[in-house]
Each structure stands twice: as structure tokens, then as C-alpha cells.
SESE-358050 format. One record per residue (C-alpha): residue in three letters; x, y, z. Coordinates in steps of 0.001 Angstrom, whole numbers, padded with zeros to 6 digits. Each point is the difference from the previous one (the first is absolute). Example, Ala and Ser with C-alpha at 12.3 -4.5 7.8 and 13.67 -1.06 7.14 Angstrom:
2
<rest = Ala	X = 012300	Y = -004500	Z = 007800>
<rest = Ser	X = 001370	Y = 003440	Z = -000660>
REM end
This chain:
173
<rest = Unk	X = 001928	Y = -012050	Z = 009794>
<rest = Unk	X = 000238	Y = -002801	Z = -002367>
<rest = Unk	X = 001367	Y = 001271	Z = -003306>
<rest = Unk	X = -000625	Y = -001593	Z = -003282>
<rest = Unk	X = 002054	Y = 001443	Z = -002249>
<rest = Unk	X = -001757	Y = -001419	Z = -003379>
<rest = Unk	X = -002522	Y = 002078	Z = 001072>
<rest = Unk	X = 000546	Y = 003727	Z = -001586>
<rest = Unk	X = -002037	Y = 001990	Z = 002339>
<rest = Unk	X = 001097	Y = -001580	Z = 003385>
<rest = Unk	X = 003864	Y = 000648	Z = -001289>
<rest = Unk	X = -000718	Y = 003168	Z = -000831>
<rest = Unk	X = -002000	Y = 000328	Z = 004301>
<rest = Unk	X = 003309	Y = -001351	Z = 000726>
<rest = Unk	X = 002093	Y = 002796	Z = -001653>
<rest = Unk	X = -002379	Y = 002619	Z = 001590>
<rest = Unk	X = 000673	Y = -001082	Z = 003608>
<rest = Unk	X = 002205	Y = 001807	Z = 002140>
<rest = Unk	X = 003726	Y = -001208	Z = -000976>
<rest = Unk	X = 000977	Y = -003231	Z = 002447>
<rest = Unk	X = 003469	Y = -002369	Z = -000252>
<rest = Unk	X = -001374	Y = -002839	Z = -001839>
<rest = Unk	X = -002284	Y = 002092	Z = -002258>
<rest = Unk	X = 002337	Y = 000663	Z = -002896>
<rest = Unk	X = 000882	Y = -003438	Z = -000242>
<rest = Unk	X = -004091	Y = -000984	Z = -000297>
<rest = Unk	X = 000215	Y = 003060	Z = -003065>
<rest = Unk	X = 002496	Y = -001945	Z = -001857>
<rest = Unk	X = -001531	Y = -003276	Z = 000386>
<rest = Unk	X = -003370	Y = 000894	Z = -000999>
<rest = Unk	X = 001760	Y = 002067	Z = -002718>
<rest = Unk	X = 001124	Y = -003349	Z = -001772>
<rest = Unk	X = -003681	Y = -000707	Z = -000295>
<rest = Unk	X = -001985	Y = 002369	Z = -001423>
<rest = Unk	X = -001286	Y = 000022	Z = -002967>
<rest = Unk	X = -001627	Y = 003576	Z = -001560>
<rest = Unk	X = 003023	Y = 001315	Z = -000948>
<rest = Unk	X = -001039	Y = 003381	Z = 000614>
<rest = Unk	X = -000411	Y = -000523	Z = 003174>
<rest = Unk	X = 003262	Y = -002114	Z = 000178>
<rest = Unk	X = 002478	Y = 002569	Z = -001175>
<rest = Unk	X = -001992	Y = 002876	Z = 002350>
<rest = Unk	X = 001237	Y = -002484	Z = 002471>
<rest = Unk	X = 003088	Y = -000364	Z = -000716>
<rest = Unk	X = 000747	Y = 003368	Z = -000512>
<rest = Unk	X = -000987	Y = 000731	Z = 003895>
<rest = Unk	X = 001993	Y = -003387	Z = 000828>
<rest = Unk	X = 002958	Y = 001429	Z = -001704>
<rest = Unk	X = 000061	Y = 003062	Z = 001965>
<rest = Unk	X = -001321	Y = -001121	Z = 003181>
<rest = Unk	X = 003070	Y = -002311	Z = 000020>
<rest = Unk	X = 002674	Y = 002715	Z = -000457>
<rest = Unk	X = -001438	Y = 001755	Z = 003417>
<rest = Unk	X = 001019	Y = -001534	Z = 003776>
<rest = Unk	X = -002830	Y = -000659	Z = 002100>
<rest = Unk	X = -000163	Y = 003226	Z = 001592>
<rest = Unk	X = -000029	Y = 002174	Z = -003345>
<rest = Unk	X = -003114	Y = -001894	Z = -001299>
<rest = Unk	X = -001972	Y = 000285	Z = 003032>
<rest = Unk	X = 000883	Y = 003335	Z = -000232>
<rest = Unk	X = -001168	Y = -000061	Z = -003424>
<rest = Unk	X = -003238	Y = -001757	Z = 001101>
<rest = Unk	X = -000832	Y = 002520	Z = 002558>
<rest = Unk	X = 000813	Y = 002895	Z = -001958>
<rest = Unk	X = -002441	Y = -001109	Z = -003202>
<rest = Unk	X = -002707	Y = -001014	Z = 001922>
<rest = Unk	X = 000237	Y = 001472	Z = 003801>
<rest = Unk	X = 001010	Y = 003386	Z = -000514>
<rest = Unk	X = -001802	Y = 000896	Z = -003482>
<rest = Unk	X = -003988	Y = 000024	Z = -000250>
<rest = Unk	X = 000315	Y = -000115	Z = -003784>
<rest = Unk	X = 000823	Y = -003285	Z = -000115>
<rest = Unk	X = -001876	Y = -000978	Z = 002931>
<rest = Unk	X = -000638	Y = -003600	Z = -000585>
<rest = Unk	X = -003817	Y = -000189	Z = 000752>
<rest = Unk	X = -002031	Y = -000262	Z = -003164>
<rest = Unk	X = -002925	Y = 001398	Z = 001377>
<rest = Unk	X = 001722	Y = 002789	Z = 001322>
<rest = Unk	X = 001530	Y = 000831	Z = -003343>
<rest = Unk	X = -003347	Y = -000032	Z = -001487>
<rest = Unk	X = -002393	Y = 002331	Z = 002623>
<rest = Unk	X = 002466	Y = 000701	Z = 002311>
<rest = Unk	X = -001487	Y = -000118	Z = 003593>
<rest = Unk	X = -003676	Y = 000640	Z = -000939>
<rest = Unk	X = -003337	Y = -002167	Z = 000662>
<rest = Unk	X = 000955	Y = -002225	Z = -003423>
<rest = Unk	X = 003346	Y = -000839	Z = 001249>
<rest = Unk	X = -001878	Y = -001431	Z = 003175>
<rest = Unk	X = -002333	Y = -001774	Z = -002178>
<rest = Unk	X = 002247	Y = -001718	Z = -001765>
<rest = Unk	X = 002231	Y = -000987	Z = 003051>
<rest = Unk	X = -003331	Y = -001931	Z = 001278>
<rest = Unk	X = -000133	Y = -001814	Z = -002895>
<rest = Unk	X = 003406	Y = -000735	Z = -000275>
<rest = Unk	X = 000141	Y = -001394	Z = 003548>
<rest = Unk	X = -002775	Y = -002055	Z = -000996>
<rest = Unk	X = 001582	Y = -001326	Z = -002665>
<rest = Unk	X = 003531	Y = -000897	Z = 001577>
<rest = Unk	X = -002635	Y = -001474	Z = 003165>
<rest = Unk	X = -001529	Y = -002178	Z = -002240>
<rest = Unk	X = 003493	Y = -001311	Z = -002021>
<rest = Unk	X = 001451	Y = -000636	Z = 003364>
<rest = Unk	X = 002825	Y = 003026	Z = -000830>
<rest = Unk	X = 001901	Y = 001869	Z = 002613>
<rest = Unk	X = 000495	Y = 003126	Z = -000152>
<rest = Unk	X = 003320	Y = -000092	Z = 001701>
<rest = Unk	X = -001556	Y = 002950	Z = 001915>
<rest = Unk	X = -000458	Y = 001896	Z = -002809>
<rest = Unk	X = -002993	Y = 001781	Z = -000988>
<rest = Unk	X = -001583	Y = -001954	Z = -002412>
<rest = Unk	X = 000787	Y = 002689	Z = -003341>
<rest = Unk	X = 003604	Y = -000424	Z = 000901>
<rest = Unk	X = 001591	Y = -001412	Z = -002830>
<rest = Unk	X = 001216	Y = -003464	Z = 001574>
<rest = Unk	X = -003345	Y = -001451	Z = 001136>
<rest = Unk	X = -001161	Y = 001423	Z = -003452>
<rest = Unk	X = 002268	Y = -001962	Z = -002096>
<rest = Unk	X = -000225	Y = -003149	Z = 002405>
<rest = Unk	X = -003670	Y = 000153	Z = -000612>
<rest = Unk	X = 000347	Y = 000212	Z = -003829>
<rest = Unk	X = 002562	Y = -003023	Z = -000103>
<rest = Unk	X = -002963	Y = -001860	Z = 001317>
<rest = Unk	X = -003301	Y = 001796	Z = -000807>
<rest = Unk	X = -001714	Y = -002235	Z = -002723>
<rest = Unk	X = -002560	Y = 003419	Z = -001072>
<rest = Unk	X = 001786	Y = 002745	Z = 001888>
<rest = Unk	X = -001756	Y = 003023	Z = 001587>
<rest = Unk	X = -001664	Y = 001919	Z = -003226>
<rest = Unk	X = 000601	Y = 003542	Z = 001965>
<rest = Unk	X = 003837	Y = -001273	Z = 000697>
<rest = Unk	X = 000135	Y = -000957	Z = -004025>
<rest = Unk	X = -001105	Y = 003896	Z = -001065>
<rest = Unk	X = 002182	Y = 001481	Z = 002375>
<rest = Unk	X = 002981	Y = -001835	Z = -000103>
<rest = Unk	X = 001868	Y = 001649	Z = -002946>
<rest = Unk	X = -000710	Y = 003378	Z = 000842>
<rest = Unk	X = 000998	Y = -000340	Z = 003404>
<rest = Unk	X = 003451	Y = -001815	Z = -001051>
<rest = Unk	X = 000564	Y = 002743	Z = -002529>
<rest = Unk	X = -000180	Y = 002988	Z = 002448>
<rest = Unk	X = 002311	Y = -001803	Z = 002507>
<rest = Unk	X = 002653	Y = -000701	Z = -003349>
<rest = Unk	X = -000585	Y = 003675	Z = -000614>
<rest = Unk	X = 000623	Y = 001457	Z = 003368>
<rest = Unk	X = 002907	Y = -002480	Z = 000304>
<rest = Unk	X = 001270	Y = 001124	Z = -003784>
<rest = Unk	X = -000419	Y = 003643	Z = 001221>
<rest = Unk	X = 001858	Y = -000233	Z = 003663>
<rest = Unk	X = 002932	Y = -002613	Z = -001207>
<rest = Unk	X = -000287	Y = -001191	Z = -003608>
<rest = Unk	X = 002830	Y = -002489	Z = 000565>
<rest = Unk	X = -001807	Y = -001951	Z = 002835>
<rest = Unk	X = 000352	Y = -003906	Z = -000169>
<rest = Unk	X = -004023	Y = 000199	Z = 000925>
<rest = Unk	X = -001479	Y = 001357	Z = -003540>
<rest = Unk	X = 000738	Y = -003436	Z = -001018>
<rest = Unk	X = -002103	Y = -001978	Z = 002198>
<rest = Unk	X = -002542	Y = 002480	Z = -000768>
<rest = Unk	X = 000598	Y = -000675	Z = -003406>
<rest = Unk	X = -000095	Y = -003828	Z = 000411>
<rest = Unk	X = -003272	Y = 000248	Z = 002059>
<rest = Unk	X = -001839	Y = 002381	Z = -002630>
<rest = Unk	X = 001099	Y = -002840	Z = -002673>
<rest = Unk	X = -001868	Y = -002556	Z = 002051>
<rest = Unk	X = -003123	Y = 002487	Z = 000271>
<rest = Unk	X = -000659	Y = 000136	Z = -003159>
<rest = Unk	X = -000061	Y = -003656	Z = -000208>
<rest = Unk	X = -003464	Y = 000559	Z = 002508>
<rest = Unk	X = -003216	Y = -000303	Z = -001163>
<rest = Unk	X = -002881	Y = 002697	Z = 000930>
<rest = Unk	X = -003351	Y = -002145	Z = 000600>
<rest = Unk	X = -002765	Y = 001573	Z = -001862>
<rest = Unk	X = -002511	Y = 002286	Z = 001970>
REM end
């Protein structure tokens, strides 16, 4: 995957993804650029930490906040109804969205939360059902994070992402 950096919501995709070699290096470089700064010190923050573990400790990490803890599951839908009828609606609609804007999924369902924010770095009017759910989902994965390890270099990407939410307009009904 190509990452541009300048671009808040792909960095953040890129700080989501499953902890690789060259990926820390891509955090700090993309770091230099942002510009809400918000979202730049909730970035920093989890760069800062992130670089004080060896490779093995943050996959470790990795696994344990998102593999081993359905709290902070990272599937917005899921956060939001769970795995109901709704949930399946709203992964149809998501595939077609990331379909048409020529996303992968990285194998990913499509409510996981790196096609999500590669589809909002690009997404001119995004998904009106993603807009209304986004927060609350983000905010019961911060909580159940909070709750199961409040010192986890995670809450601040989920910080930095629920800055850039806010920044998304609902289209009117």
C-alpha cells in the first residue's frame, strides 16, 4: 500500500495495521506532516511509546489490544449492533463503497478500522450511516481499551481518529 503521509486518515490506516519493520519509520515520517495538531500530538504520543518497545513487544501489544479483547474490537459496525441484521447491512454498503473507490480491504471486513479510514482519506461525501456511527463506535473501543489497560499506546490513535471525525459532515436526510 502506497502511503501518503499528508494525508491524516491513511497515516492513521497505517498506524492501525499489524506492526511490520519499516512501519515505524513511515509513523515518523508522516508525523513531520500533519497538520491538526490534535491529531499530531495523539500521534506522537503512540510514536513515542511504540518506539521504546522491540519488535516483538509491540506486536505483542497489537495482538493483545485488538486480537484477544472484543471491547476494542476494531470493526465499527460491530461496535455499534454487534453481530445482528444492521451490522450486515451496513457491511453491504460499506463494501460497496470501498468497490466503488477502488479500496482494498487488505482482507479485512469492510467495518474494520483500516479500510474505514483509507476510505475517509479519500471519500469526497463519505457514507452518511459511517458519519453517525463513527464516534460512538470509537468511543466504546477507547472505553473498553481505558477499562482493560488505561496506559495503552492505542487510546491515542483512537483519540487522533475521533479528532478527525468530528471534522465529518452528516448529509442531511
Amino acid at each position: 500500500m502506497e502511503i501518503h503521509p499528508a494525508n491524516e486518515y491513511i497515516l492513521l490506516a497505517e498506524a492501525f495495521c499489524y506492526p511490520d519493520p519499516g512501519r515505524l519509520a513511515v509513523l515518523k515520517k508522516g508525523l513531520e506532516t500533519l497538520k491538526t495538531s490534535g491529531v499530531k500530538r495523539s500521534v506522537a504520543a503512540f510514536v513515542d511509546e511504540i518506539q521504546r518497545l522491540s519488535p516483538g513487544e509491540w506486536e505483542e501489544l497489537y495482538t493483545r489490544t485488538f486480537d484477544l479483547n472484543p471491547m476494542t474490537a476494531p470493526y465499527i459496525g460491530y461496535q455499534t449492533w454487534g453481530e445482528s441484521y444492521q451490522r450486515g447491512a451496513f457491511l453491504s454498503k460499506m463494501n460497496r463503497e470501498l468497490l466503488e473507490a477502488g479500496i482494498d480491504s487488505q482482507g479485512e471486513l469492510p467495518d474494520h478500522l483500516i479500510p474505514v479510514l483509507l476510505y475517509l482519506g479519500q471519500a469526497r461525501k463519505p457514507l452518511p450511516e459511517l458519519v453517525e456511527v463513527l464516534d460512538p463506535a470509537l468511543q466504546r473501543m477507547a472505553t473498553g481499551l481505558r477499562k482493560a489497560d488505561s496506559s495503552n499506546p492505542y487510546l491515542g490513535l483512537f483519540e487522533a481518529m475521533r479528532i478527525l471525525g468530528k471534522g465529518l459532515k452528516k448529509e442531511p436526510a
